[in-house]
C-alpha positions in Angstrom: -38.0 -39.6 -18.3 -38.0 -36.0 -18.8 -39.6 -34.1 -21.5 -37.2 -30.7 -21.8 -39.8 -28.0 -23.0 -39.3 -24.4 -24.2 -41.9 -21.7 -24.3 -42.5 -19.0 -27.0 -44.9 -16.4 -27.0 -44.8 -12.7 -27.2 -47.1 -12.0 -24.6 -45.8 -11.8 -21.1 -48.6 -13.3 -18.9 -49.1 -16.4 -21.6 -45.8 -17.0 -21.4 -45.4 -17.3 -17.7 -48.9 -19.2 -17.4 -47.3 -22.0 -19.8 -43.9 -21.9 -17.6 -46.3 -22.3 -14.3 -47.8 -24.9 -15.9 -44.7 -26.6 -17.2 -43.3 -26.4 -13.6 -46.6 -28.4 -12.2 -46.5 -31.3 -14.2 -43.2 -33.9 -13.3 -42.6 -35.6 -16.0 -41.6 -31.9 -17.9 -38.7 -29.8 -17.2 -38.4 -26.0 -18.4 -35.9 -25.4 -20.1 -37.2 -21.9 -21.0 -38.6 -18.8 -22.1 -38.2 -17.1 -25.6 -40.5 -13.5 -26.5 -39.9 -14.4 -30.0 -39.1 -16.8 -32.4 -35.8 -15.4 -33.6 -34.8 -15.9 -29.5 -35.7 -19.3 -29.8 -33.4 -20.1 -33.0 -30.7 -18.4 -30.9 -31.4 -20.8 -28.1 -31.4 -23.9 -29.9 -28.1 -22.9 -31.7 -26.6 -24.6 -28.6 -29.3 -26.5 -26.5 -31.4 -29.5 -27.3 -35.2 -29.5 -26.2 -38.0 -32.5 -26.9 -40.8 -30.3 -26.9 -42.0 -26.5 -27.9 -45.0 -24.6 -26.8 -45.2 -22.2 -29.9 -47.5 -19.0 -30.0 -48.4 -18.9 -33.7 -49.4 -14.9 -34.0 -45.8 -13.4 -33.3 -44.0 -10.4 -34.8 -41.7 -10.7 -37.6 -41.6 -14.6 -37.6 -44.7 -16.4 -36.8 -44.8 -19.4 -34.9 -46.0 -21.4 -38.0 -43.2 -20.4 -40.1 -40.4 -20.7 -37.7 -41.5 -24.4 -37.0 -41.5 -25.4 -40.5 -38.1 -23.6 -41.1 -36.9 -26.1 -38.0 -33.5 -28.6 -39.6 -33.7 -31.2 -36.0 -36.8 -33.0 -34.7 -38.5 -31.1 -32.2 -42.1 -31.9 -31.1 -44.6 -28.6 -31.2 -47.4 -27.4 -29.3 -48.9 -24.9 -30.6 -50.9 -22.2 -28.2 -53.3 -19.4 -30.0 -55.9 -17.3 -29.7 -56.9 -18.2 -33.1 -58.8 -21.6 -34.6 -58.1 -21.3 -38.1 -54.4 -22.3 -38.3 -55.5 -25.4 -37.0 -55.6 -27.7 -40.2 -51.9 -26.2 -41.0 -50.5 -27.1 -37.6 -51.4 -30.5 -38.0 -50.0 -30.5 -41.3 -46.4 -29.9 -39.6 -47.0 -33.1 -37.5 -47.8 -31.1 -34.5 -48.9 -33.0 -31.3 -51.4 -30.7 -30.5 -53.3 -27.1 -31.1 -54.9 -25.8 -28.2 -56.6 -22.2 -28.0 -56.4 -19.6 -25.5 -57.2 -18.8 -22.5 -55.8 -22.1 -21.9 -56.4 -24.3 -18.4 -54.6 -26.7 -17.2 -56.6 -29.2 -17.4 -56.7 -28.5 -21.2 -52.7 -27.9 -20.7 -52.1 -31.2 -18.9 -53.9 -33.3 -21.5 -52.3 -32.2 -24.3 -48.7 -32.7 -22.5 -49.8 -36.1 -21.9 -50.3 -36.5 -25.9 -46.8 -35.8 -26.1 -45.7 -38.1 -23.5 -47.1 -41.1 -24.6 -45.2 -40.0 -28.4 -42.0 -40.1 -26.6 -42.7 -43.1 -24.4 -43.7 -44.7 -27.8 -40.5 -43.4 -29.4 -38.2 -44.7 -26.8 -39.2 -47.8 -27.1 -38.6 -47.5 -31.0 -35.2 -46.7 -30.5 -34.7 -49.4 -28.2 -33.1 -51.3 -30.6 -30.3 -51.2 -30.7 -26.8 -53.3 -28.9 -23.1 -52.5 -28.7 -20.4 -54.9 -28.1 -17.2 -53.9 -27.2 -16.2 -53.6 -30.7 -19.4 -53.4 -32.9 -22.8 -52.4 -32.7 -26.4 -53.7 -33.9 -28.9 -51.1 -35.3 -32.0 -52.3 -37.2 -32.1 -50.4 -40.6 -35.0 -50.9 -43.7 -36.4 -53.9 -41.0 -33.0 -55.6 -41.3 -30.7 -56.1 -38.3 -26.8 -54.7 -39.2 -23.8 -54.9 -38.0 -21.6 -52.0 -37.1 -17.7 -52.2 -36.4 -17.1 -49.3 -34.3 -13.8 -48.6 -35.7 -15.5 -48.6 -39.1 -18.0 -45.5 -38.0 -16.8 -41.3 -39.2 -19.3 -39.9 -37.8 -23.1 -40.0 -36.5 -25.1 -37.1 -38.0 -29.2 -36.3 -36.7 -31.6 -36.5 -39.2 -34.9 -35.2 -37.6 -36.2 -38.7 -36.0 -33.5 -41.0 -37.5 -29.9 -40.8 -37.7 -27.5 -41.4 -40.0 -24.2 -43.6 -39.5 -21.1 -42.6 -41.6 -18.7 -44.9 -42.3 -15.1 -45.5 -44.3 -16.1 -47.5 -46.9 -20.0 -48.1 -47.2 -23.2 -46.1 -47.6 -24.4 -44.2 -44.2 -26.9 -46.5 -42.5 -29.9 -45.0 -41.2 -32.2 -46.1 -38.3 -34.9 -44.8 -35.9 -32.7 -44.1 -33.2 -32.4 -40.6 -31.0 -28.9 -39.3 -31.2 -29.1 -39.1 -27.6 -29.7 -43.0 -27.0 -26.8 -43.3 -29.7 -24.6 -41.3 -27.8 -25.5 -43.2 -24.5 -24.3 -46.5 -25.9 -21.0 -45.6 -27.4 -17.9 -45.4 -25.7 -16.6 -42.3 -24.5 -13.5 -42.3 -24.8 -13.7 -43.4 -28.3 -16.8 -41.5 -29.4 -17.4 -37.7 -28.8 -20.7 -35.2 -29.6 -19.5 -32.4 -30.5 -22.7 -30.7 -31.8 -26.3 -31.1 -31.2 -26.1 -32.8 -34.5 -23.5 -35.1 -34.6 -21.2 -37.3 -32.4 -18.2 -38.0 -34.0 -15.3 -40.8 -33.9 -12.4 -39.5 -32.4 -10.0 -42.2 -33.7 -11.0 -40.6 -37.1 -10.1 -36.5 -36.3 -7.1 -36.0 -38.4 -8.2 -32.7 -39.3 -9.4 -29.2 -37.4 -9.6 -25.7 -38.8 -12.1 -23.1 -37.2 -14.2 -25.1 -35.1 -14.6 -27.3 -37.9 -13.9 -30.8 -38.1 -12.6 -31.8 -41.5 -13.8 -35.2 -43.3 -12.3 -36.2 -46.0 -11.7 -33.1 -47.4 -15.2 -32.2 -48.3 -17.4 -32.8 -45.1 -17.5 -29.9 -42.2 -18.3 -31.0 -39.2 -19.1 -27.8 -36.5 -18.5 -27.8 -32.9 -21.1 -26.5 -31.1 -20.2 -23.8 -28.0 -21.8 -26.0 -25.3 -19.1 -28.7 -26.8 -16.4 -26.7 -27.0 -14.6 -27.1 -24.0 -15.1 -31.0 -23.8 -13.5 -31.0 -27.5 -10.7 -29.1 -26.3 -9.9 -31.2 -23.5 -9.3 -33.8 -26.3 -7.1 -31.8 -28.6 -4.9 -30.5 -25.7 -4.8 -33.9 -24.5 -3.9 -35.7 -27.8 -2.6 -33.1 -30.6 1.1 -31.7 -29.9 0.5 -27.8 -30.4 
């Protein structure tokens, strides 16, 4: 697997020593490069990433703050000049805090933390099966079935996600919407937003990039799913 990382950091030199060092190691892939933390929250607005390398001392939003103000599940390593943030970045469930001047050996050790979270993750979400009509997810240590047809939408909920259906309470499980999406059927089941994957049997409803549940839930479609989404609507609405 690959871990997708982005770097932040105000300073140009530490910022293109963590991208050499991202580019060394092969189980990471750069995704890239913010100077600040209000770049970043641009960038994710339409890009998924496993892993951050956050510089904590920035102007205007400091790396601390702009990783607890984070909605989806992204796993931080923090780089600074500066020790005492330390007990705080472990508070956030950080996978690591490492100072600078940072080496690689230092670099590469910490990476490896990170790995072995994601290679323990996966085989958390491992769990769960799809028939051609229904799935299996194991929710609250209970194994439940799914009927495809029955599911609104799939919505991310940091590590978990949540499962939205017609006429019962949303189940939630430990699963990454990615492996979710992986599973379903595409040409039944569409994501539309780094957030959710929706049912496309169940769209009755569009109105400024927003899909319409019920009347009450708004479901946005991200830019990077735009064109995919449109494909469908030109393909199965009559305009």
């Amino acid at each position: 697997m690959k871990i997708k990382c982005l770097a932040i950091d105000d300073e140009p030199l530490a910022l293109k020593q963590i991208s050499n060092y991202i580019d060394k190691v092969p189980f990471l892939e750069n995704m890239g490069l913010c100077q600040s933390a209000y770049e970043a929250m641009d960038y994710l607005e339409n890009n998924e990433v496993d892993l951050m390398f956050v510089d904590i001392n920035m102007p205007d939003l400091n790396g601390m703050d702009f990783v607890k103000s984070l909605t989806q599940k992204i796993q931080i390593i923090f780089t600074t000049a500066y020790s005492e943030f330390a007990i705080e970045g472990f508070k956030v469930d950080a996978v690591d805090y490492i100072l600078k001047p940072i080496s690689f050996e230092v670099f590469l050790k910490s990476v490896n933390k990170a790995k072995t979270w994601f290679e323990i993750h996966q085989k958390q979400s491992e769990t769960i099966q799809t028939t051609k009509d229904c799935l299996f997810v194991k929710s609250e240590y209970k194994l439940v079935r799914i009927m495809l047809s029955d599911i609104k939408y799939i919505e991310s909920a940091n590590e978990y996600i949540q499962i939205h259906l017609t006429n019962s309470q949303p189940v939630t499980t430990l699963i990454r919407l990615k492996s979710m999406e992986e599973q379903l059927p595409k040409d039944k089941f569409m994501r539309v937003h780094r957030s959710f994957i929706v049912n496309l049997d169940r769209v009755n409803e569009i109105e400024r990039n927003r899909i319409i549940f019920d009347h009450k839930t708004y479901i946005p479609i991200g830019d990077q799913y735009k064109d995919n989404f449109q494909a469908f609507i030109d393909k199965t609405f009559m305009l």
